[in-house]
Phi, psi and omega in degrees: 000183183231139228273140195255142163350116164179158228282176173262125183288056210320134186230161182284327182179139203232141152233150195214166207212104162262111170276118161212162137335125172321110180106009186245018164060032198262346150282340153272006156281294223304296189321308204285302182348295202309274168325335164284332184290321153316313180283339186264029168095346188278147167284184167182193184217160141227147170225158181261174180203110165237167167288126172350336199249139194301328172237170169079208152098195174256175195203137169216166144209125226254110188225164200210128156214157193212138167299007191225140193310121164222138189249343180242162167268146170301153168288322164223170210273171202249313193230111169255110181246146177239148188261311174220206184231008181264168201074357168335317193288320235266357196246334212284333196273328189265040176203033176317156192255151152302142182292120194100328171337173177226150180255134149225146170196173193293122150273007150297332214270326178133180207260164187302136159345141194276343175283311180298334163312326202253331198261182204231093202216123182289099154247137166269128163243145193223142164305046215287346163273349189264334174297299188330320211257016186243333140284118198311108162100037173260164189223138161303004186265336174288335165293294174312314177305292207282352142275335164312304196287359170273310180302316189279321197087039174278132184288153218278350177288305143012266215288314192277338167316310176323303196280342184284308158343295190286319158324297196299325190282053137193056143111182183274346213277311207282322185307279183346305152315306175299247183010290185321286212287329176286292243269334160258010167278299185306318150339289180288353162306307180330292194276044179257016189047329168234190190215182196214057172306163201253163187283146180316132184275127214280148167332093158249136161332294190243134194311181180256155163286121186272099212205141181256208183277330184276323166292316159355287215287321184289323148334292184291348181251009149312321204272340170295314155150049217270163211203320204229166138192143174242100199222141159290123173298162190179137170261135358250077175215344160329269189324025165249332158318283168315327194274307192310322212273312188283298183300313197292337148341307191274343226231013255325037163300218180183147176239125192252117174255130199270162179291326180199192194279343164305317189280300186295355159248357133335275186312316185276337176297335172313284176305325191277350186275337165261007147135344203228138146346092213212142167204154161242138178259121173221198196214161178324287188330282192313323190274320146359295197266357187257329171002281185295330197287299204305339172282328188291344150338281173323249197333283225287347201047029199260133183311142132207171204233113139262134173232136235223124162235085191315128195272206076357069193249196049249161169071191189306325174077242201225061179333310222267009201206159182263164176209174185239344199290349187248045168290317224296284192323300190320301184281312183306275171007300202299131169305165154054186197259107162241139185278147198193169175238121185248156193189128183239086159310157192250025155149164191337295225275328173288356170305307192274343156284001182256332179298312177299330185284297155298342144321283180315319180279336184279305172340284227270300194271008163073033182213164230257146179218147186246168191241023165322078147295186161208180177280351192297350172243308162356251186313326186298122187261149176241186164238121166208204185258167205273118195317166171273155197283176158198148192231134178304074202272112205240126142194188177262159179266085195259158184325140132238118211275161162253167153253172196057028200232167172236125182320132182236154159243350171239062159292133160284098164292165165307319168270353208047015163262161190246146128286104181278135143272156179291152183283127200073009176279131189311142179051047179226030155326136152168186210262108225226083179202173187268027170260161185310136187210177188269191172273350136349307192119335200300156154283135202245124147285341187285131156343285190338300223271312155331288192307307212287301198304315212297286181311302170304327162314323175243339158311341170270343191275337187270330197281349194297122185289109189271334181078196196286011186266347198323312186195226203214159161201111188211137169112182194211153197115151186286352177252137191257148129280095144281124217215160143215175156068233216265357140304327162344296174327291183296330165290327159258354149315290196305338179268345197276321172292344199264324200275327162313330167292325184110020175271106138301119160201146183240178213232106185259145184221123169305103187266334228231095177258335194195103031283143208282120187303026190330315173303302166297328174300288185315313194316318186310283227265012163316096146126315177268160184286330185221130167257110160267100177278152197210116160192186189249072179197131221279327152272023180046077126322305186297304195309306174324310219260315201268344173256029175272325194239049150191143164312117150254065154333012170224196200266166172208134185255155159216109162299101175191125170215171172303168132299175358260048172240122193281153199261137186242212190271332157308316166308314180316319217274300186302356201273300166351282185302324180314287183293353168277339161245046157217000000 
């Protein structure tokens, strides 16, 4: 049917879901969408869902803009467009349309899914291929841009500037085209009598930054002083690679690609023992197979960065979706007592201070630190304002020789970090492994010796002043949304709506995940009455961890599931209000 007459509505924030076949480009109209949304002041997110199979499957890409900073996607879409329906099942259930929404799609392509048929949702239908083919070289996903972009009222200078960019290294013809095709996608907008314009996007100076979690994060371990990295692809952590291999180039580091994940956290206990700044990026499976390398860190005390973006599991799981599940391994996973530091960005734009950040701490305190990120920030690309800078003062407590004096390299100190030498510094010899050793480096059977090494180890890691990064604690009220990592988002979205209701909660998120923040946490829950833990994972991993190490002393509810279908600011609010009228 055809979408009936009606004024156009200013929405505060719209989303909209371009659907196709793997390879029918329907993430790359989202991106330019995104990107022209930018130039015209406005934010966004956009994230992709694509399939598990290397080639083919389904492929979408799901954006969200707004004039005002948003870090998660509506739970449902304003605007769907399908280029085709095949693969329909496998995308149609995580991409509900909002009631009144528009369906648009090809009726060459075949008719629409029996949920949207049913659902109280305006479908269009447009030639999108006879529009394409009625231009040379034209593509229905450029068709699917130009309608969108009507609907919203993104300005078409904007837009064509994008394209022309994304466009020009292959040629003027290919620009020329692109132009074209949006310019009859915005046509057949035309007659669909209404449109879901967005509120004017406010005056900005400075363009917004277009960044996903993973170039962040690479970033952020760039400006930490990062030098090395060794890594296996693994979805979704690869693009922290792809970002890494060219910039570390220009600064002159090096980026290595290893046979498989062993060899690559290898290579950085390698690199890092010999002077330079190392990290590796992997996924559940991978961080899995670094288990042993990370205690000989551990013992050995040598700094590294792994950064873990977590997938969907157990096993291969779900490669293309997030999850939360692999704190458990992340705190837990090491044999024997090794002390370590686990650090959880709380969305896309903190990816580049926890990257930078965890740098500083593997530096300083000389021990190996994970990274929990997933893909839902990973992969997500935004628009956001350009973070504020910050700075580090990251070095090592490194050797100096004296004379007549003897090298300890596990000296016990007051703070517990030794000083390392460099390999070849004169009188700076020693023994670098994963057995029990003296402060010398020799290998040791002693109780004595066990005991001294253990204790220091976790006396620097516990004594360290983590400061004000531990988490977020903001809002006011007796009821907590307690949260980490990459739910944040979804989560102060659920309190700003809650606090427009006259609902006060307030809202804590963990950056700090391990050494565990006991001091600062209790302070955060000082005062309340009710706690909603909120993350994404099936066995409440997290609502575990925090009550492994404190007395929780209120009522306490938990909002947790698998992935991939991510819990957003709607649900939180509603689970909120629910307990809030009893």
């Amino acid at each position: 049917m055809n979408a009936s007459s009606s004024p156009p509505t200013v929405a505060r924030s719209v989303s909209f879901a371009i659907v196709g076949t793997g390879g029918a480009g329907a993430v790359t109209a989202g991106s330019l969408l995104l990107e022209a949304a930018g130039k015209a002041g406005w934010y966004g997110v956009m994230n992709r869902s694509v399939g598990p199979q290397i080639r083919g499957g389904e492929a979408a890409a799901l954006v969200r803009l707004s004039p005002r900073p948003v870090s998660c996607m509506s739970k449902r879409f304003d605007i769907l467009v399908a280029i085709d329906w095949k693969n329909a099942d496998r995308f149609i259930h995580a991409m509900p349309v909002a009631g009144g929404g528009l369906v648009i799609c090809d009726p060459a392509a075949g008719e629409p899914p029996r949920e949207l048929r049913e659902a109280d949702c305006a479908i269009v239908e447009v030639p999108l291929g006879e529009l394409a083919k009625s231009i040379e070289g034209g593509r229905e996903n450029m068709i699917a841009a130009g309608l969108v972009a009507e609907l919203l009222g993104l300005p078409d200078d904007e837009l064509g500037e994008v394209v022309a960019r994304r466009l020009g290294r292959k040629g003027a013809s290919a620009v020329e085209t692109g132009l074209a095709c949006i310019a009859a996608g915005r046509a057949a907008a035309q007659g669909f009598g209404r449109s879901l314009p967005l509120e004017p996007a406010a005056p900005s100076g400075a363009r917004r930054w277009l960044i996903t979690g993973n170039e962040a994060i690479g970033l952020g371990a760039l400006r930490g002083g990062l030098q090395f990295a060794a890594a296996y692809p693994i979805t979704p952590a690869t693009d922290v690679l792809e970002y890494l291999a060219p910039a570390l180039a220009k600064i002159g580091g090096a980026l290595v690609q290893a046979e498989d994940e062993l060899a690559s956290i290898n290579m950085i206990i390698g690199a890092s023992f010999g002077g330079r700044p190392s990290l590796t990026a992997t996924s559940g499976p991978g961080l899995s197979l670094m288990m042993e390398s990370l205690g000989l860190a551990a013992a050995s005390e040598t700094p590294i960065v792994v950064i873990d973006v977590m997938r969907a599991g157990p096993s291969t799981g779900i490669a293309t979706k997030s999850e939360q599940s692999d704190l458990n391994i992340a705190v837990y996973g090491f044999h024997g007592d090794a002390p370590h530091v686990v650090l959880a960005p709380l969305g896309v734009a903190d990816c580049l201070f926890t990257g930078q950040w965890a740098m500083h701490v593997a530096e300083t305190l000389q021990t190996p630190v994970i990274v929990l990120s997933d893909q839902s920030i990973g992969q997500s690309r935004v628009l956001i304002d350009r973070p504020a800078d910050v700075a580090f003062l990251t070095r090592r407590k490194a050797y100096e020789p004296a004379v007549q004096s003897e090298y300890r390299r596990y000296a016990v100190t007051a703070d517990g970090v030794s000083p390392m030498a460099l390999p070849g510094q004169p009188g700076g010899q020693y023994t670098a492994d994963g057995l029990t050793h003296t402060e010398r480096g020799a290998p040791s059977s002693s109780r004595h010796d066990q005991k001294a090494q253990m204790d220091k180890r976790l006396h620097k890691i516990e004594s360290f002043d983590y400061g004000d990064h531990w988490g977020i604690d903001e809002g006011q009220g007796d009821m907590v949304i307690l949260t980490w990592g990459s739910l944040t988002g979804a989560a102060r979205e659920a309190q700003e709506a809650l606090a427009g209701e006259g609902i006060g909660v307030r809202l804590v998120s963990l950056r700090q995940i391990l050494p565990f923040p006991h001091a600062r946490l209790a302070e955060a829950l000082e005062g309340a009455r009710r706690v909603l833990f909120v993350e994404q994972s099936h066995s409440g991993q997290f609502q575990r961890h925090v009550r492994a190490h404190m007395e929780l002393p209120f009522e306490i509810r938990s909002l947790n599931r698998e992935g991939p279908d991510l819990i957003g600011p709607d649900e939180i609010a509603s689970e909120i209000r629910d307990w809030n009228s009893k």
